[in-house]
N, C-alpha and C positions, 0 to 999 in steps of 0.2 A: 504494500500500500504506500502511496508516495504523501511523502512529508510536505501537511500546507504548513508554508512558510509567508512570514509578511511580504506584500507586494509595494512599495515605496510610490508606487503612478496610481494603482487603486485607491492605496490612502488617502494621496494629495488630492485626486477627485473628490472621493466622497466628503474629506473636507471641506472644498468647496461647495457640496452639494448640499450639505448639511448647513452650512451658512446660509445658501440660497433661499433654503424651503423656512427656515427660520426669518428672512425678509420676506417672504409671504403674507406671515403676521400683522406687522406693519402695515403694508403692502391692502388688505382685507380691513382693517382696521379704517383708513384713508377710503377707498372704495366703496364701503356701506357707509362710513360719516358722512360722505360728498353728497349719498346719497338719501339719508333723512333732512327732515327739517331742522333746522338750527337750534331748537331746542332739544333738539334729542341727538346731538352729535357727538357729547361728550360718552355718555352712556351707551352709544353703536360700541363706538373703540375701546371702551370699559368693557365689556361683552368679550371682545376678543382677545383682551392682556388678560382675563380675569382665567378665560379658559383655556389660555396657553402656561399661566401661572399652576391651576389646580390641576390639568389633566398631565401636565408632566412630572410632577410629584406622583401623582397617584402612580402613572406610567414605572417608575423606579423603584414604588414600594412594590407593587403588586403587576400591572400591568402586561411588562415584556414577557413577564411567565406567563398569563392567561395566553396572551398573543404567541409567541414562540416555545414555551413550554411544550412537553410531551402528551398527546391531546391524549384525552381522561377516555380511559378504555380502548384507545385506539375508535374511536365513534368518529372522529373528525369531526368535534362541536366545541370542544373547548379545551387549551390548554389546564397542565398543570399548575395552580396557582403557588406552590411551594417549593415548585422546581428552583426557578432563581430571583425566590425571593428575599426583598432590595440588592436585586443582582447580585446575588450569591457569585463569587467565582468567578464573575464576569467584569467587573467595574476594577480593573490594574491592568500596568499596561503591556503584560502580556499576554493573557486574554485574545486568541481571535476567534473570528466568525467569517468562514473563508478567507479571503487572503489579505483585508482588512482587521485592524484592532476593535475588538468588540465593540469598545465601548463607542467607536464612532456609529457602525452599524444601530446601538442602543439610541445615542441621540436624531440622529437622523430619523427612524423608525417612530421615537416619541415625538415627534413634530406633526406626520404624519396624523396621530391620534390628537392632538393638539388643535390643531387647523380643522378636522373633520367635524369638532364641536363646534369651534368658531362659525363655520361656515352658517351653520342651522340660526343661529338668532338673528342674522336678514329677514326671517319668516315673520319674527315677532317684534321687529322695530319699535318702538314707542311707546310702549306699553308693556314691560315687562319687570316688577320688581326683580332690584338685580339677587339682591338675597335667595331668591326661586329659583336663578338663574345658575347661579353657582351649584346650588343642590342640583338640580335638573343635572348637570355638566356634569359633576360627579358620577352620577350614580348612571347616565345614560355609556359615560365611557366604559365604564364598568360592564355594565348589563347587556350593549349593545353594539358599541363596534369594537371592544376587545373578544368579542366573539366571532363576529364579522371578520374581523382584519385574522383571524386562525384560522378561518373558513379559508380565508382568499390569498394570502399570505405567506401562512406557514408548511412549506414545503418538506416532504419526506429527507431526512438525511440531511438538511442545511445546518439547523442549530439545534433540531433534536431528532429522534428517529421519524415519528410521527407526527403528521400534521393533519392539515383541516380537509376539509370533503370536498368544497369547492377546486381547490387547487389540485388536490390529488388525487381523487377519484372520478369526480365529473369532468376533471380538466376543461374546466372554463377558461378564457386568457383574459386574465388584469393586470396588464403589467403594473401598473402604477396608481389603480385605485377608481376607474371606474364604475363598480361593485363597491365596496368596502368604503370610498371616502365620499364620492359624487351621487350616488342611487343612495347610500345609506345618508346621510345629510336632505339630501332629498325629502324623502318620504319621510323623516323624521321631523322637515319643517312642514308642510304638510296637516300632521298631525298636532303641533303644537300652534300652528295658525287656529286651528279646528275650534283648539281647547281656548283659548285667548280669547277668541273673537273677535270684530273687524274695532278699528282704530274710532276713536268719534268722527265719524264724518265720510267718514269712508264711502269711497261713489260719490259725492254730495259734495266735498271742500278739494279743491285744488292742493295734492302732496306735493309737490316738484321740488326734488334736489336744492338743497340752498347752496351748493359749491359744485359746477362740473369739472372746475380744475380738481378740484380732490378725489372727483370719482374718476379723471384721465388718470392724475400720478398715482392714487392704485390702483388702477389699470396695468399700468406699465412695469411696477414694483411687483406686480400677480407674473406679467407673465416674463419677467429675468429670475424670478425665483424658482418659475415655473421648469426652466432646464434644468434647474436640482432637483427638483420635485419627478419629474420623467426621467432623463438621464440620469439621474444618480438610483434610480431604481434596477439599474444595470451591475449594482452594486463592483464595478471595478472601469479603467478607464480602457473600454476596449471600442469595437465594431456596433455593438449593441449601443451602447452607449452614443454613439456618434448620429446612428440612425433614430432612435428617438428624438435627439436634437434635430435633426433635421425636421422630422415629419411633424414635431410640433412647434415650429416656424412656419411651414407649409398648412398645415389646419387651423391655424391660427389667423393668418395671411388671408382664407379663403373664408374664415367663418365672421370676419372682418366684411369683407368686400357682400355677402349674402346677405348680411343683417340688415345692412343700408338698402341694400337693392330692396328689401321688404320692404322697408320704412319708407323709402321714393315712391313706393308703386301702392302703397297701400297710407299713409299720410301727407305725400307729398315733398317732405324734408327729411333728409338725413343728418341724422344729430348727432352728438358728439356721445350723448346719452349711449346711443347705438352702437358707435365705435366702439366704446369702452365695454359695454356689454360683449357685444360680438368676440372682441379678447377673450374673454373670460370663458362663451361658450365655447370657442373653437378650444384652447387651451382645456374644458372639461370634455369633449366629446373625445380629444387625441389621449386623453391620459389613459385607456385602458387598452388601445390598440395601437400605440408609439414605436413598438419593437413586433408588431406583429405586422404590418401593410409597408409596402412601396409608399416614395411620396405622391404617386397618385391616386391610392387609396386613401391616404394623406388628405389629397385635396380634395375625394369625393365626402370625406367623413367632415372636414370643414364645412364644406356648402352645403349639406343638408343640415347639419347642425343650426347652423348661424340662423338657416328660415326657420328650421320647426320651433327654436326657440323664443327667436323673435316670435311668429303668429301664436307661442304658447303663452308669453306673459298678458293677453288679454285674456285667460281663463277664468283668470278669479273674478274677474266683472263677471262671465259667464254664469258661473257658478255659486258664487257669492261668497268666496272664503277671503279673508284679508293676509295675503302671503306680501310681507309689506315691499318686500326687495327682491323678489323674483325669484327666491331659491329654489321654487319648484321650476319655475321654468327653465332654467339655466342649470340648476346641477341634477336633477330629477332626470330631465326631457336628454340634457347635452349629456348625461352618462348612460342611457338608457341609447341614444345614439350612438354614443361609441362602444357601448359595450357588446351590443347586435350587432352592429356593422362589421365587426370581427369577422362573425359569421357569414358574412358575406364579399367584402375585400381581403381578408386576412392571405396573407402569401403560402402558397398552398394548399392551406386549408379551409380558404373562404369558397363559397358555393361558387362566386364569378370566379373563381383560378382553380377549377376542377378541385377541389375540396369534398365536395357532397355535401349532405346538409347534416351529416354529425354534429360537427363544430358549431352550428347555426342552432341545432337546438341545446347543449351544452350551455351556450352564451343566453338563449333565453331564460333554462330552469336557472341558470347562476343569476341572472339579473332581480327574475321574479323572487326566487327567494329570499335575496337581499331587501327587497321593496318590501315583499309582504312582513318580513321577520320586522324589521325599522320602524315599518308603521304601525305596527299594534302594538310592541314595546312598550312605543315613544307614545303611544295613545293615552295606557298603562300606565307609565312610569309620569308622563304629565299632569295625569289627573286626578294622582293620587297627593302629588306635591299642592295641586289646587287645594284640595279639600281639606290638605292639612295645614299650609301656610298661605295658601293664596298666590294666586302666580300673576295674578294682573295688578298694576297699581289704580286707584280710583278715578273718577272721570277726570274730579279739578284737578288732579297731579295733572295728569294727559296735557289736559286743555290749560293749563299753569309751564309746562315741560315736565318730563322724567330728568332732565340733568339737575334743574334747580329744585327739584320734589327729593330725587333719591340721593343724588349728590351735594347737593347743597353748592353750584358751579354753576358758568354758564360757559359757555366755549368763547367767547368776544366780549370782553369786558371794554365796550367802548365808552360810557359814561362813569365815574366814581360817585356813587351814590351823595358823598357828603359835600363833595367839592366840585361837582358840578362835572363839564366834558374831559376827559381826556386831552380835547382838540383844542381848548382855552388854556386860559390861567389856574393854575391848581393852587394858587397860593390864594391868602384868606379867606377867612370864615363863612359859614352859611347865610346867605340871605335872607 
């Protein structure tokens, strides 16, 4: 048996990649603020330090083992939680996991669980005490995508014998989280839209972004993290790795150029709004099929994406749910796009490249059962935190803001209460 030894270029990658996906945070944080109303901008990006603060602890105490642990009976549903628990064995620095040092593999992978929380409170913008919020965070990482991510994740023989059902028995392809970050966020905002309810006003008062520069520069900060986030899911710096980067430049590029073409032919302007979105769906649609398609699978996974998303975010008028930032239609719709389409561009294996449709239904039980498991969890696990702490704040917070109710802040402190503007004289007394 040949001796894994450290690899000195895999490192230095996943280093970098491991920073990248960590400016994601940020990066989301900027993105959903740009795109609430100004009273509720401080409390978007509280949402996502809050959840990248508690799900990475939890991640270290318990976490990598549910996730990477030896699944319990060999069932493929959930690791062992005492295997390397608070990384037993794993957190020094000779410690690997393949040809990298564990512990970078460890952080990288907890960002991954980090961000997938994050992503889900777009659904519930405005109206969320954040104390619920944290609980929720906790207990859904736990219960729901350290389950998920062993499903889809933990492969046979990588860093323990056995792994999840997803990956090694159905052989569905996620390279980077399709399934596991985009469908399970998905349906989980969804569901916690459901339990909320719609915002005051909703339908009825004009929402519109108070900053589209904030929602462009996370836009842009989403998708240079975004090559750590895909390419470093190659876990080494080889071929694989390079092809990711490419094809999500290529769906990205194409899921860009679609969105607008909606917005033209179906509003008449293409907006900035658009652009920025479109990033983000082409970027979720390529993340489960980045090392699996040519970059003209690439660009077919792009342009359906970018439409069906776009024509999805008008559902919730449809239907009447208040999904405040599009989660559903963007990580729901664009991971549910690239996770199929697998099944059908995939090299090889796709039904268009003489594949057969194996692969094609693999890619839908793996999809469906991510969506179904996420959304009755998240149903579950939301409505139980309702009943016992409350998970909305009251109307006059709402209609007062959630920054200045729960925070006691406002994001632009352009007058001084005692002493008048900012933009005058600050000096002497009150009038």
């Amino acid at each position: 048996m040949e001796e894994v030894v450290l690899n000195t270029g895999d490192t230095a990658w996943m280093l970098i990649s491991t920073g990248l996906v960590t400016l994601m945070i940020p990066g989301l944080a900027l993105f959903y603020g740009g795109m609430v109303r100004v009273k509720s901008l401080l409390n978007m990006m509280m949402m996502s330090f809050g959840a990248l603060a508690l799900v990475f602890v939890i991640w270290i105490v318990v976490g990598f083992s549910l996730v990477f642990g030896n699944s319990v009976g060999d069932r493929g549903l959930i690791g062992n939680a005492t295997e390397f628990l608070f990384l037993e064995g794993l957190d020094n620095s000779s410690a690997l996991i393949g040809t990298i040092p564990a512990a970078v593999f460890i952080a990288f992978q907890g960002l991954f669980a980090a961000i997938t929380v994050a992503l889900i409170s777009g659904s519930i913008a405005d109206r969320a005490k954040f104390g619920a919020w944290m609980i929720f965070a906790g207990i859904w990482a736990t219960l729901v995508y350290f389950p998920v991510a062993h499903w889809v994740f933990a492969f046979d023989d990588f860093v323990a014998t056995t792994g999840g059902w997803i990956a090694n028995d159905l052989g569905a392809i996620d390279f980077a989280g399709g399934t596991a970050v985009h469908i399970n966020a998905g349906a989980a905002g969804l569901a916690l839209a459901l339990i909320l309810g719609k915002r005051v006003g909703f339908g009825r008062v004009p929402m519109r972004p108070h900053s589209l520069p904030l929602v462009m520069l996370g836009a842009a900060l989403l998708w240079v993290g975004w090559f750590g986030f895909n390419a470093g899911s190659a876990v080494a710096s080889n071929g694989t790795a390079g092809l990711a980067l490419l094809n999500t430049l290529a769906a990205t590029t194409a899921a860009v150029l679609s969105w607008l073409l909606v917005e033209k032919i179906r509003d008449g302007h293409a907006t900035s709004l658009g652009a920025a979105s479109g990033v983000v769906a082409g970027l979720v649609a390529i993340t489960p099929a980045c090392a699996a398609v040519n970059a003209s699978g690439a660009l077919i996974i792009g342009i359906i994406a970018g439409a069906l998303c776009a024509l999805s975010v008008g559902l919730k008028f449809k239907f009447g749910y208040d999904d405040s930032l599009d989660v559903v239609a963007v990580h729901l719709v664009g991971g549910l796009v690239g996770t199929i389409m697998v099944g059908f561009v995939g090299v090889e294996v796709g039904l268009f490249n003489g594949g057969g449709t194996d692969q094609l239904v693999s890619q839908v039980i793996g999809a469906a059962a991510v969506l179904v498991y996420s959304f009755v969890a998240t149903l579950i696990i939301g409505k139980i935190i309702d009943l016992i702490f409350g998970f909305r704040i009251t109307q006059d917070e709402e209609l007062e803001g959630i920054d200045l109710a729960v925070h006691a802040e406002r994001a632009y402190e352009i007058f001084d209460n005692n002493q008048g503007s900012t933009f005058g004289s600050s000096k002497g007394g009150q009038s």
